[in-house]
C-alpha positions in Angstrom: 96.4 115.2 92.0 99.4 115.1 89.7 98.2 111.4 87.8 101.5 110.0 86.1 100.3 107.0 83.6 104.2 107.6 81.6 103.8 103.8 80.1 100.2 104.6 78.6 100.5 106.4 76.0 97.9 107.6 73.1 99.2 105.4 71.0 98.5 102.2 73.3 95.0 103.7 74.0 94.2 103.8 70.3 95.9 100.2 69.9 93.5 99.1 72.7 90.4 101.1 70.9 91.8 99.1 67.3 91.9 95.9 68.6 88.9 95.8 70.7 86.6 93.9 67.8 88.2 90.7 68.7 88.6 91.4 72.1 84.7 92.5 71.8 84.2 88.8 70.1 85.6 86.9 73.2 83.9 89.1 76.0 80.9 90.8 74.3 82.2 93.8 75.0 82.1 96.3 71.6 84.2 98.7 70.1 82.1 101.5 72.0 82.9 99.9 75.0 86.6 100.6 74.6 86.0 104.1 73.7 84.4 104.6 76.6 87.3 103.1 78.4 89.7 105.0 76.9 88.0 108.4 77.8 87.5 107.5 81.5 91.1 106.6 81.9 92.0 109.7 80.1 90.2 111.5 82.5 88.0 113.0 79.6 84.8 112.6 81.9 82.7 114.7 79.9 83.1 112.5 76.9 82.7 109.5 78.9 79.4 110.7 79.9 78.3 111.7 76.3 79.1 107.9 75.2 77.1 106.4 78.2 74.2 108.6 77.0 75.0 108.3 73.2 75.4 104.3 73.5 72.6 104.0 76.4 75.4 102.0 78.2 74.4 100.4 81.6 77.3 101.1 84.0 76.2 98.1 85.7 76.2 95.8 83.0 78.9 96.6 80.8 79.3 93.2 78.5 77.4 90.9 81.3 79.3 92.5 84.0 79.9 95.7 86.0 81.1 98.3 84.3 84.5 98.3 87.1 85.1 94.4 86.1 86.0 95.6 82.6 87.7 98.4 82.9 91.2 96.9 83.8 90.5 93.9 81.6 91.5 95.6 78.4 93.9 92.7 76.9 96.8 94.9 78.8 96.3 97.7 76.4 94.5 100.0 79.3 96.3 100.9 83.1 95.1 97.6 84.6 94.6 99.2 87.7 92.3 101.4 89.7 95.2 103.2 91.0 96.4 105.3 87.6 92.5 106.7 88.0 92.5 110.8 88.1 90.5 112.1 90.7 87.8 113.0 88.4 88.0 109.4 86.8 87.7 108.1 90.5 84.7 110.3 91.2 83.0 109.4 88.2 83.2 105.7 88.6 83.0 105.3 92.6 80.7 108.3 93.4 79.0 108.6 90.1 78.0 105.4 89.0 78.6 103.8 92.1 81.0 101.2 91.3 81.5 98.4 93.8 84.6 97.9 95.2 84.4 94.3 96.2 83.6 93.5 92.6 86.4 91.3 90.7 88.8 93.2 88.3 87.9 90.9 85.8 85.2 88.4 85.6 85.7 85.0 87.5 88.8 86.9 88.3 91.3 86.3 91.4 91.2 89.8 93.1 88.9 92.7 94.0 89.3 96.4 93.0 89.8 97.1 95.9 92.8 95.1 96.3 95.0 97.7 93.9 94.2 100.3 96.1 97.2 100.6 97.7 99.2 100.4 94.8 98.3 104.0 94.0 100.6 105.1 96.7 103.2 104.0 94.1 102.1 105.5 91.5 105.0 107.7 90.7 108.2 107.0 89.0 110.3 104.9 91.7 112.8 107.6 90.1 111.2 110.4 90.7 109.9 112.2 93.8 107.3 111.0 95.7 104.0 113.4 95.3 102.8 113.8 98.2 99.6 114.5 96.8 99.2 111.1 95.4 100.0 110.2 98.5 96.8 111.8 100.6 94.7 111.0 98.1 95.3 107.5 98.1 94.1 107.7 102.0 90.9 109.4 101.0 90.5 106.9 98.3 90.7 104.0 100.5 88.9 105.6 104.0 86.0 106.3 101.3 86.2 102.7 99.9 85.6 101.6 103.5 82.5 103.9 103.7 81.0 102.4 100.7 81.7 98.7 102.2 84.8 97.7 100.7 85.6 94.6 102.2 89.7 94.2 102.8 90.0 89.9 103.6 91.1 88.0 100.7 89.1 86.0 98.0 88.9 82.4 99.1 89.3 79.4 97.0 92.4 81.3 94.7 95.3 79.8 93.3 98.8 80.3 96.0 100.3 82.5 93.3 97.4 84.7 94.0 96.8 85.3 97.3 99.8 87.7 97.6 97.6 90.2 95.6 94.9 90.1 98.0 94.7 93.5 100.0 96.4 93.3 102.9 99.9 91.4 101.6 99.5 94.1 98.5 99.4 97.0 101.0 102.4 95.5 102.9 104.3 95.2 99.9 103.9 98.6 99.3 105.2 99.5 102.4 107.8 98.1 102.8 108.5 99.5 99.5 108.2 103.2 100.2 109.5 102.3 103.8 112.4 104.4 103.3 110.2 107.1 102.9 108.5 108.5 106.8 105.9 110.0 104.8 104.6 107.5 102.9 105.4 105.1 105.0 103.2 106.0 108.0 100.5 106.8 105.7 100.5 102.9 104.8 101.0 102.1 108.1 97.6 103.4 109.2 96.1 101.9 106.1 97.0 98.3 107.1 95.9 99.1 110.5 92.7 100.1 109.5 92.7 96.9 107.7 94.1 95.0 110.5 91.1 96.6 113.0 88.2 95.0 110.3 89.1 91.5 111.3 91.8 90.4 108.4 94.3 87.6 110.0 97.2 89.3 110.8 99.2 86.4 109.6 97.7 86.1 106.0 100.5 85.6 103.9 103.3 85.5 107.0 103.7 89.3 106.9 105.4 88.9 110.3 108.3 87.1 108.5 109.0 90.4 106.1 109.4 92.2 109.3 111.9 90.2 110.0 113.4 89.7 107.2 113.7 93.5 106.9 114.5 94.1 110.4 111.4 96.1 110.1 110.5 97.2 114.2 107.3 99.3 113.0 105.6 96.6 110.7 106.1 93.9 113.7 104.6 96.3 116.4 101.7 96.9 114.2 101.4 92.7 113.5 101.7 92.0 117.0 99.5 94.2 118.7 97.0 92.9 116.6 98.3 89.3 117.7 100.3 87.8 114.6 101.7 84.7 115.5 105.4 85.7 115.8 105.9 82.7 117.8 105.3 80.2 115.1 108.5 78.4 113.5 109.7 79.0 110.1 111.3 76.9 107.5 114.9 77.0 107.4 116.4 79.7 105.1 119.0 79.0 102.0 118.8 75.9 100.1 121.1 73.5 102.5 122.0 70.7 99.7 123.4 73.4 97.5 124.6 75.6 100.9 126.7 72.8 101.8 127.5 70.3 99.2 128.0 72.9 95.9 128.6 70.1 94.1 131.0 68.5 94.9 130.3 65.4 96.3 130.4 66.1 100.1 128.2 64.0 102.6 125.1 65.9 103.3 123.0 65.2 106.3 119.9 67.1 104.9 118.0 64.1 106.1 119.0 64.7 110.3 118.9 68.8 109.6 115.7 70.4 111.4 113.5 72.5 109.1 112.1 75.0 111.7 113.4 78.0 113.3 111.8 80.7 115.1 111.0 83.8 113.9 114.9 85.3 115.2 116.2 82.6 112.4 114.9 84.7 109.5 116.6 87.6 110.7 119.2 89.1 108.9 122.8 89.5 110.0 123.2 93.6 110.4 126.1 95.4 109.3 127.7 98.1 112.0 125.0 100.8 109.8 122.0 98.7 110.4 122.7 98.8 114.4 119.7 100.8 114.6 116.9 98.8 112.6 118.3 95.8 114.2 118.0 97.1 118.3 114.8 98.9 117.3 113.6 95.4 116.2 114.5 93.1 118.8 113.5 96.0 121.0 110.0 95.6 119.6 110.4 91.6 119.7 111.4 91.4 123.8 108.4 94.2 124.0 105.9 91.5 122.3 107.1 88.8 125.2 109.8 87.3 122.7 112.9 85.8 123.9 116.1 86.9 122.1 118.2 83.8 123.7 116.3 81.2 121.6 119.1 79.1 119.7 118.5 79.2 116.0 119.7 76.2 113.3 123.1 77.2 111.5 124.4 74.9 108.6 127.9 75.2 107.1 130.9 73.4 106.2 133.1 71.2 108.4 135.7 69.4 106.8 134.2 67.2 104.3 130.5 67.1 106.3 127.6 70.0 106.2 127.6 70.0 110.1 124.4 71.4 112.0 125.0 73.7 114.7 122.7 75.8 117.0 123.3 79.4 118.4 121.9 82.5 119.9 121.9 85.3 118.5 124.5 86.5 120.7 126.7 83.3 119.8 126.2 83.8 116.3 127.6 87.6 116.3 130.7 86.3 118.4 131.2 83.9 116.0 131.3 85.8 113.2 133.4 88.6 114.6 130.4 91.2 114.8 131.7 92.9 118.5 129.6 95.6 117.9 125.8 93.4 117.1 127.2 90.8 119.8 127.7 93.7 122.7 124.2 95.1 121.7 122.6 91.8 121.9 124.4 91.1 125.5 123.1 94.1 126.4 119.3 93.5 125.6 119.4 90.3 127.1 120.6 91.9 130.2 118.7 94.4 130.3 115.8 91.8 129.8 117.2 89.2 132.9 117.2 92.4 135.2 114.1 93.4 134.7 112.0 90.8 133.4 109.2 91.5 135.9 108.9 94.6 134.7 108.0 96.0 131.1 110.9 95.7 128.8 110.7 99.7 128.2 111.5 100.4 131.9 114.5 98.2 131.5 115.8 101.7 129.7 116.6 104.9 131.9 115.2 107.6 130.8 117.2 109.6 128.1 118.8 112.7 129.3 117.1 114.0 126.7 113.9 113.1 127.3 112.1 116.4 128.4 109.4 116.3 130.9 106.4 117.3 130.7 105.8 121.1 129.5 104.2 123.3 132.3 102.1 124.8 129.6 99.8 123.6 127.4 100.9 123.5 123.4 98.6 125.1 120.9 97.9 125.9 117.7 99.3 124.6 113.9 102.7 123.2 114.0 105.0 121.7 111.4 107.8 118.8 111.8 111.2 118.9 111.8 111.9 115.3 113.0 109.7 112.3 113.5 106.9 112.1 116.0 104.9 109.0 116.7 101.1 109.4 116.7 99.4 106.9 119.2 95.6 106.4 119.8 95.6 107.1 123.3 98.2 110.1 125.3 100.3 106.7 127.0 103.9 105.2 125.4 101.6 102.0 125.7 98.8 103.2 123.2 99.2 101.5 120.2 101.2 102.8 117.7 99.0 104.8 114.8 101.8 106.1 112.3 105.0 108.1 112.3 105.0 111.5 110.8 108.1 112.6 109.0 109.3 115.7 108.5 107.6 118.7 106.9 104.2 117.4 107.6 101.5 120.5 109.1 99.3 119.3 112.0 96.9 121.6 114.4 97.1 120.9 118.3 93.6 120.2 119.2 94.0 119.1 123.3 95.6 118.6 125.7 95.9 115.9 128.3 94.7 115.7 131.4 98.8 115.6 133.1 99.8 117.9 130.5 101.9 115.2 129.2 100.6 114.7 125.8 98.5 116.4 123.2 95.8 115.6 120.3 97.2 116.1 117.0 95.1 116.6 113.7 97.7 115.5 110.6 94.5 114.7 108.9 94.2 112.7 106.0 97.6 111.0 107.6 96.5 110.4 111.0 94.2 111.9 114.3 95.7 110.5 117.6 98.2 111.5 120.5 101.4 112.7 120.7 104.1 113.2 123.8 104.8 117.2 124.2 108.3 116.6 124.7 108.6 114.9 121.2 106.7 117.7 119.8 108.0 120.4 121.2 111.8 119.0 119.9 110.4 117.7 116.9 108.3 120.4 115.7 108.0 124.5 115.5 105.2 126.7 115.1 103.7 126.9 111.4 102.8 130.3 112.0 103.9 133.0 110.2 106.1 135.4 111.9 
């Protein structure tokens, strides 16, 4: 794996190594130590070893702690996470010594290890291409972090300003970071689920609310199958003293406003581009046994008063001259009134496109072309594992029983079903002709 640490450089690794006497004072930690810190995260495992068995350092008591607890609690002169580790490093430290990965990053500290571990999926240049490489590894990382019993719920008893460094919220952040990216993105998908599937609260740290804030439909499918509370209300968005007065002396009625809203008030209003995100989304919500004809809190000026008004979504798109989000909205909502005994998904005809099921079984290795969704059983009602994006090699390992759907093996991505139609359009053979 291609390891970019760009903003370490020798020079702040000998810094580190120089000033580790009075870092050594405070922590009992000596300037050996830090040599030997400097080597691992160099990936110079060979000399690592040497000073363990020059020194007779004890990996598991490295100044009164773990040797882990120390090693990305170098005064900020060392990467200060387990993420810019090179494989070998990794190996070494994890497999090796046999690090813990529950242990804190520092001691008395505020978060595990194991809570950077999704960070390495970032660990190129947000200006560079992503490396995929990084990118699988990261997986293996984190499936063999789990093996070792790596435990993904939160520390309890830390400070607010911490808890969004916990695991889970850090592994969301990173994806809706990399989002943009199919690839990487349903590689952190199936990271949170696995997360999700070991018992941490789905609505630690209201990721259900950056779903909808992002008019993410993927991250709320995932949140609600695992039964986030999407039906909880929200405080009010925007600062309504400052939305409505700006200063200049107009009455406010802050006091009478209501402070809640469901989860449709944090919702963004979509421009004609993000038509898309924003019917895939509410799509999702109806799916999940939301209503989309809730009315939501609305603030603004009215003469000389901050009135309080409250809409549907529908309302709110007509009145801000948005034809095109107001006629897709009607349309869900009809669509939803028709068929509200049934699933929202047979509210949809079929697609013209949609191609039914092959006669013949698919076999063999096949690349993408488009995105396929992987599911974990062959139904459009098994839950939703990841999304492959293009370019990405997977081997056809069965079929179902009505021919409708086949095993796929993207492994270190994902193992689950896939509709043959949706392979057979989004895919070809990855066989050499």
């Amino acid at each position: 794996m291609n390891i970019r640490i760009a903003a370490i450089s020798a020079s702040c690794l000998v810094f580190a190594i120089n000033a580790s006497p009075a870092l050594a004072k405070k922590s009992n930690l000596t300037q050996l130590h830090y040599q030997y810190f400097a080597a691992i995260h160099q990936g110079n495992i060979t000399k690592a070893r040497e000073l363990a068995s020059l020194g007779n350092i004890d990996p598991d008591n490295v100044g009164g702690s773990p040797l882990v607890a120390n090693l990305f609690n170098s005064g900020g002169k060392l990467p200060a996470s387990v993420a810019y580790l090179s494989d070998e490093a990794f190996d070494y430290v994890f497999k090796e010594l046999k690090q813990p990965f529950n242990a804190k990053m520092e001691p008395g500290g505020d978060q595990t290890v194991f809570s950077a571990m999704c960070l390495a999926f970032s660990r190129s240049n947000m200006f560079q291409p992503v490396n995929f490489d990084d990118v699988y590894s990261t997986i293996k990382r984190i499936k063999f972090a789990f093996s070792q019993g790596a435990d993904p719920h939160p520390l309890s008893g830390i400070p607010d300003h911490m808890r969004k460094n916990q695991p889970f919220p850090a592994c969301v952040r990173e994806y809706l970071r990399y989002r943009h990216i199919p690839q990487v993105a349903g590689a952190i998908l199936s990271v949170l689920n696995d997360y999700l599937e070991k018992g941490v609260d789905p609505d630690y740290q209201q990721p259900i609310a950056l779903a909808a804030e992002n008019l993410d439909a993927e991250l709320f499918g995932l949140l609600a199958i695992h039964k986030a509370n999407f039906g909880r209300v929200f405080q009010v968005r925007g600062n309504i003293p400052h939305a409505c007065n700006r200063g200049r002396g107009l009455t406010s009625i802050t006091s009478e406003l209501p402070q809640r809203d469901t989860l449709l008030g944090l919702l963004p209003t979509p421009k004609d581009s993000e038509m898309g995100p924003a019917r895939d989304f509410l799509i999702a919500y109806i799916e999940a046994g939301g209503s989309i004809t809730e009315k939501q809190n609305r603030f603004g000026l009215n003469g000389n008063r901050c009135e309080h008004t409250t809409s549907t979504l529908f309302e709110k798109a007509v009145s801000n001259g948005q034809v095109n989000y107001a006629k897709m909205v009607q349309e869900l909502e009809k669509q939803r009134v028709l068929h509200k005994a049934l699933p929202f998904a047979a509210a949809n005809p079929p697609s013209p496109q949609a191609p039914s099921p092959p006669a013949q079984p698919l076999y063999g290795s096949r690349v993408t072309t488009a995105e396929i969704n992987v599911r974990d059983q062959p139904a459009i009602t098994g839950n939703l594992m990841s999304t492959l994006g293009p370019n990405i090699a997977f081997d056809i390992e069965e079929t179902s029983p009505d021919g409708a759907w086949s095993r796929i093996n993207a492994e270190p991505i994902v193992r689950g079903w896939a509709n043959n139609g949706v392979i057979r359009k989004s895919s070809t053979s990855n066989i050499a002709q």
